[in-house]
FIVOTOR-998600 format. One line per field, with one value per residue: residue number from 1; x, y, z of N, C-alpha, C in turn. Coordinates in steps of 0.1 Angstrom, whole numbers, plus 2048, in hexadecimal, padded with zeros to 3 digits. Layout:
! residues N
n <- (NUM|...)
n_x <- (X|...)
n_y <- (Y|...)
n_z <- (Z|...)
ca_x <- (X|...)
ca_y <- (Y|...)
ca_z <- (Z|...)
c_x <- (X|...)
c_y <- (Y|...)
c_z <- (Z|...)
***
This chain:
! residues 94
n <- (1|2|3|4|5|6|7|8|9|10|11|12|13|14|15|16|17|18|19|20|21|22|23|24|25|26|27|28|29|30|31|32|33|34|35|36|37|38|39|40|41|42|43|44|45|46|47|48|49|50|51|52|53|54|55|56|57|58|59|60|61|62|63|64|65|66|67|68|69|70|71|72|73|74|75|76|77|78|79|80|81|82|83|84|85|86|87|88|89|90|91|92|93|94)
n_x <- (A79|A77|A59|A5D|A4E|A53|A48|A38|A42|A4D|A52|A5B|A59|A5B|A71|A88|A89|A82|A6B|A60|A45|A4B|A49|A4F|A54|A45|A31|A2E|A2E|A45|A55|A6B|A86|A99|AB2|AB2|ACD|ADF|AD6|ADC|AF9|AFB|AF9|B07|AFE|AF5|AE7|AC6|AA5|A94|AAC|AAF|A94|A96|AAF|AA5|A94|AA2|AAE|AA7|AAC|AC0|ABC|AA9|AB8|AC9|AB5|AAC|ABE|AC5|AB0|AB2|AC6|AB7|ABA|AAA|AA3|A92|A70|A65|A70|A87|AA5|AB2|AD7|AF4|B08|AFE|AF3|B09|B13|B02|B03|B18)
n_y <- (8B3|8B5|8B1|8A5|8A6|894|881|894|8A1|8B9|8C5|8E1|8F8|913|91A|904|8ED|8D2|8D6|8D1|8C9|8D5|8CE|8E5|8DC|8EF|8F1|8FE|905|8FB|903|8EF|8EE|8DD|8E2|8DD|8E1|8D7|8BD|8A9|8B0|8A3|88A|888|88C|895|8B9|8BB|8C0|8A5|892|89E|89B|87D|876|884|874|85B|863|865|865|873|88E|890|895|8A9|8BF|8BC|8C5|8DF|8EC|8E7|8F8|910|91C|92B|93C|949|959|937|92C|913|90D|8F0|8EB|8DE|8DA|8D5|8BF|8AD|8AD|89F|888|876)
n_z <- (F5A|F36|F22|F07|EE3|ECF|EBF|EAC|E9D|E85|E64|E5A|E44|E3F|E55|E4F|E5D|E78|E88|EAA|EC8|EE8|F0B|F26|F4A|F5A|F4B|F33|F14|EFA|ED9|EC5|EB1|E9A|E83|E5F|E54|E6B|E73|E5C|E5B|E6C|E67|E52|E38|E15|E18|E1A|E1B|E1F|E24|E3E|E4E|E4F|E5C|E73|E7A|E81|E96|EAD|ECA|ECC|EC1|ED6|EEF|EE6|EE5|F02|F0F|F03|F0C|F2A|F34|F2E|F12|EFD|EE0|ED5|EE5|EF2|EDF|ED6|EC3|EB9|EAE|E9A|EAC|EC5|EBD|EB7|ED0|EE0|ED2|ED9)
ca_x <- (A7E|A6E|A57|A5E|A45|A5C|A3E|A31|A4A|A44|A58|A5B|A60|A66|A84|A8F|A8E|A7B|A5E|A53|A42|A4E|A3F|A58|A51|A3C|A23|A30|A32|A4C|A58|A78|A8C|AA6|AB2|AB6|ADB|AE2|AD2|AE1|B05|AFF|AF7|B12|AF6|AF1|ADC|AB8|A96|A92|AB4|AAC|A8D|A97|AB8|A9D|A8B|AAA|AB6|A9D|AB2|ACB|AB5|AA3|AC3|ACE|AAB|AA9|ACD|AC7|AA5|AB5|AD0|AAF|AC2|AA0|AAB|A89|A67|A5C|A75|A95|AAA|AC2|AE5|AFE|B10|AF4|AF0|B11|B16|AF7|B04|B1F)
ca_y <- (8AF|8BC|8AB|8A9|89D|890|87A|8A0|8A7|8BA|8CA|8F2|8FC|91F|91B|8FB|8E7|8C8|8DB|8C9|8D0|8CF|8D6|8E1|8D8|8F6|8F0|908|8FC|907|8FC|8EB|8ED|8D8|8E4|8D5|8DB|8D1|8AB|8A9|8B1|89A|881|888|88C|8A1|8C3|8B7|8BE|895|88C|8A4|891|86B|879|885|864|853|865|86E|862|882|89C|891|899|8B5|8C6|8C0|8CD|8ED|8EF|8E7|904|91C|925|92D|944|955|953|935|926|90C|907|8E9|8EA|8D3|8D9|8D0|8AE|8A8|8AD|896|87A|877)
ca_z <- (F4D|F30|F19|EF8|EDD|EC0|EB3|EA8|E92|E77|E59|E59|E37|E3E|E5B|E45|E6B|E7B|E94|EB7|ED3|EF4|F18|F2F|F55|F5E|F3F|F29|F06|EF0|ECC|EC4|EA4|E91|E75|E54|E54|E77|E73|E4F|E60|E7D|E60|E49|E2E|E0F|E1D|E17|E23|E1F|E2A|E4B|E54|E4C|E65|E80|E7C|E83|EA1|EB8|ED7|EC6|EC5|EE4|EFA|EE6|EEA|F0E|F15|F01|F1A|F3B|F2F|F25|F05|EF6|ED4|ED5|EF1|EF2|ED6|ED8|EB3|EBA|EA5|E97|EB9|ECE|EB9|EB8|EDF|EE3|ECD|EDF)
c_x <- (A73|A67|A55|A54|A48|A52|A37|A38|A46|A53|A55|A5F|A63|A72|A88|A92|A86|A73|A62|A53|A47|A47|A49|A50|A43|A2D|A27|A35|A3D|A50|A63|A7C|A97|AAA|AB7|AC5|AE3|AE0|AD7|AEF|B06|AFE|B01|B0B|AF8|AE6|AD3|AAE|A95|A9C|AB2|AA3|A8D|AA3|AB0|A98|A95|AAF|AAF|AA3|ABE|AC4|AAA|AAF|AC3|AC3|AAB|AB4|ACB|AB7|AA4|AC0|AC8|AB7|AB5|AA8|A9E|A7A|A65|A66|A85|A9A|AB7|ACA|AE9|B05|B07|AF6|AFA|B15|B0C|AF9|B0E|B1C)
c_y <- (8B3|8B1|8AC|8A1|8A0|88D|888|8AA|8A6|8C5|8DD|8F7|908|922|90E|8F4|8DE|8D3|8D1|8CE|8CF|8D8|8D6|8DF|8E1|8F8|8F7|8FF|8FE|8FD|8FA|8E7|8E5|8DC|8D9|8D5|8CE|8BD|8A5|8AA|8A7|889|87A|888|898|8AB|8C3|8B6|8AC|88D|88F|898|884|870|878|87B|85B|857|870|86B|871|889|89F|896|8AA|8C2|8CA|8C5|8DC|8F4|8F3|8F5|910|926|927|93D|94D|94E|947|927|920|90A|8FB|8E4|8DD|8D2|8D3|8C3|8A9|8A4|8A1|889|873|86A)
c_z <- (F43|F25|F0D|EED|ECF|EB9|EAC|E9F|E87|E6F|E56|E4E|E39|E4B|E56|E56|E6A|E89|E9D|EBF|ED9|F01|F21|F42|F5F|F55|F37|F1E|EFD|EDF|ECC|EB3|EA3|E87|E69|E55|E62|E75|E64|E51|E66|E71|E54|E3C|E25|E11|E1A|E21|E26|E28|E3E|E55|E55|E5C|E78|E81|E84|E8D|EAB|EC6|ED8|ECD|ED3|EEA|EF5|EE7|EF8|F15|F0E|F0D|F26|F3D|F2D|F1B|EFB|EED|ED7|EE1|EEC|EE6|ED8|EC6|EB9|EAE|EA6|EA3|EC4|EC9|EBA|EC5|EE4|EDF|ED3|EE6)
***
């Protein structure tokens, strides 16, 4: 199971996402994205850097699943790197 370290979220102003680390099982670290639209959809919010993060605040049980489901899937977009969508969160909230 991979560990994810939500309390390390941080604000990416140039991919407009929510950052965190995570360590998957063998030590390897990798970064995990949300994006601003994605958590602003899952929220039903108007598209905001602010709305994004109050969203992430509010649904870390979310983006925990839909993290560790795009992980256990190794749908990594580039080395090293996970971006989880509106479909991820949505499947997670579920």
């Amino acid at each position: 199971m991979p560990e994810l370290e939500l309390d390390d979220a941080r604000w990416d102003f140039d991919r407009n996402a929510m950052r965190f680390p995570a360590r998957l099982d063998d030590g390897t670290r990798i970064d995990v994205l949300v994006s601003q639209e994605a958590l602003n959809d899952l929220a039903g919010l108007e598209d905001t850097a602010e709305n994004a993060r109050r969203t992430f605040d509010a649904n870390h049980d979310v983006v925990e699943t839909a993290a560790e489901g795009r992980i256990k899937r190794g749908d990594f977009n580039a080395p090293g790197e996970i971006i989880v969508g509106i479909a991820d969160l949505q499947h997670a909230a579920r």
